[in-house]
C-alpha positions in Angstrom: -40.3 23.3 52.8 -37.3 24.8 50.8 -38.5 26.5 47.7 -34.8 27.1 46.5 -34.7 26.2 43.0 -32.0 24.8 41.1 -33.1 25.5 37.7 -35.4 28.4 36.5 -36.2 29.0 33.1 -35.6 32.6 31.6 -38.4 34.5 31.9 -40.6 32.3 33.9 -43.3 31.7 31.1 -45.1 28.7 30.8 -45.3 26.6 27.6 -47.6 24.8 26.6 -47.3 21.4 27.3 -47.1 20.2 23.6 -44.0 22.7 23.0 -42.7 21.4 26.7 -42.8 17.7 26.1 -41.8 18.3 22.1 -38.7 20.1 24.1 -38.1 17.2 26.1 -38.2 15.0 23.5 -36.0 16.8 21.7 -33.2 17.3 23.7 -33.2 13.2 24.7 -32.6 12.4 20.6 -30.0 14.7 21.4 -28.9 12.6 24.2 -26.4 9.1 23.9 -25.4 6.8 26.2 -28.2 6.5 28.1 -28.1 2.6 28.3 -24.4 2.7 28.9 -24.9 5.2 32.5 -27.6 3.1 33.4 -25.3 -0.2 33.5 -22.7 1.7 35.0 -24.7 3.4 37.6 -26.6 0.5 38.4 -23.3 -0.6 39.8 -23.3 1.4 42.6 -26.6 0.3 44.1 -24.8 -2.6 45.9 -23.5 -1.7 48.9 -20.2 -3.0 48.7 -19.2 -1.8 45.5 -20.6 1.7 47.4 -18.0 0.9 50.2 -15.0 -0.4 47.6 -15.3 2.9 46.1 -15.1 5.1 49.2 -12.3 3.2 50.6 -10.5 4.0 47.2 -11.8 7.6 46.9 -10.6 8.1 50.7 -7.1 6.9 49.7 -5.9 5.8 46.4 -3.5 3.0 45.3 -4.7 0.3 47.7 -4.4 -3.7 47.4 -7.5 -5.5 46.6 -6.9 -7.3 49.8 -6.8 -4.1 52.2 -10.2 -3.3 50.7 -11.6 -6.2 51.5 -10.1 -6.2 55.0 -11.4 -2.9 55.5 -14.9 -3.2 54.3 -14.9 -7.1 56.2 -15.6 -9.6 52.9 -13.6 -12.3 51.0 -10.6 -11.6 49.2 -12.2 -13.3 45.9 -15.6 -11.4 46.4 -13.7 -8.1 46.8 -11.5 -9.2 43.4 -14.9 -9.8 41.9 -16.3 -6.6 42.7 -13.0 -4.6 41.9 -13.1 -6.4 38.5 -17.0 -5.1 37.7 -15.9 -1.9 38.4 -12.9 -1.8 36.7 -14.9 -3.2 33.6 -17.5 -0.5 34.1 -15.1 2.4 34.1 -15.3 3.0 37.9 -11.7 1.9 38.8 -8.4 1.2 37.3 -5.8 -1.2 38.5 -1.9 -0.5 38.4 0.0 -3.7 38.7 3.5 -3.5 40.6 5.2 -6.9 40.3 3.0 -9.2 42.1 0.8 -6.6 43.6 -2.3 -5.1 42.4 -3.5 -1.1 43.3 -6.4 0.3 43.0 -7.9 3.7 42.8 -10.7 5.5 40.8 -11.0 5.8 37.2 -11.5 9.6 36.8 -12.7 13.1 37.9 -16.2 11.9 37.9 -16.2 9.1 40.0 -14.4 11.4 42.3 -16.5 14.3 42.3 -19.4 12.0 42.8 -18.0 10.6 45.7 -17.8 13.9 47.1 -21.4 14.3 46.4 -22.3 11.3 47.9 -20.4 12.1 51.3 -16.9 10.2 50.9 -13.8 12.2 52.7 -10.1 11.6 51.9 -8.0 10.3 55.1 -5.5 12.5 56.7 -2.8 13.5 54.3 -4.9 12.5 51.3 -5.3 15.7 49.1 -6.2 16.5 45.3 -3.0 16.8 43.2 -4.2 20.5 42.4 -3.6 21.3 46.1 -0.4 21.6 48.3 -0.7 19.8 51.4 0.0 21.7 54.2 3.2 21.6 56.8 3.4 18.2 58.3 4.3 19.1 62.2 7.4 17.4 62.7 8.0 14.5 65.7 9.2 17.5 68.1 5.7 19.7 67.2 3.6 16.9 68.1 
């Protein structure tokens, strides 16, 4: 068993449980939104909202209808989907003419992705990094 911790308090002395759970309760008054991250979380226990947001996290600016080529569903369902997520602060939508890209929201979503296990395809990288040489036609 891994006894790594990720959180220790200073000191390492126990409190009382009155003072603990007065703590706790404390610091949750503190605390807003909770209802709001719920909803939005509760988004990503479907599976292909889960698979929507990797394809977008792996590259950005896709059509609604490469998603849903990709992850193997309906045009419509994947429009549905997109939409909940758009509406839930997950995605946004840029509209070019008759076309409609996708891509996520913000640093959040991204970073959770991350967490979650979701890689960028090749030549994807974060706009704070330089991409590296692309080996020309004769290199490869």
């Amino acid at each position: 068993m891994d006894d790594t911790r990720l959180h220790v308090r200073h000191g390492r002395e126990e409190l009382p449980d009155e003072h603990l759970v007065a703590e706790l309760r404390g610091l949750l008054a503190e605390a807003h939104g909770f209802e709001h991250l719920a909803e939005r979380m509760a988004l990503l226990s479907d599976e292909r909202r889960l698979r929507i947001l990797f394809c977008l996290h792996a590259h950005p600016e896709v059509r609604s209808s490469d998603v849903a080529r990709a992850i193997g569903a309906h045009d419509s369902t994947t429009s549905h989907a997109l939409a909940l997520l758009r509406d839930a602060g997950w995605v946004r939508a840029r509209r070019t003419g008759r076309e409609v890209r996708y891509e996520l929201a913000d640093a959040f979503v991204h970073d959770l992705l991350h967490e979650l296990g979701s890689a960028h395809l090749p030549g994807v990288h974060h706009t704070h990094e330089h991409p590296g040489p692309t080996p020309s036609a004769d290199e490869s």
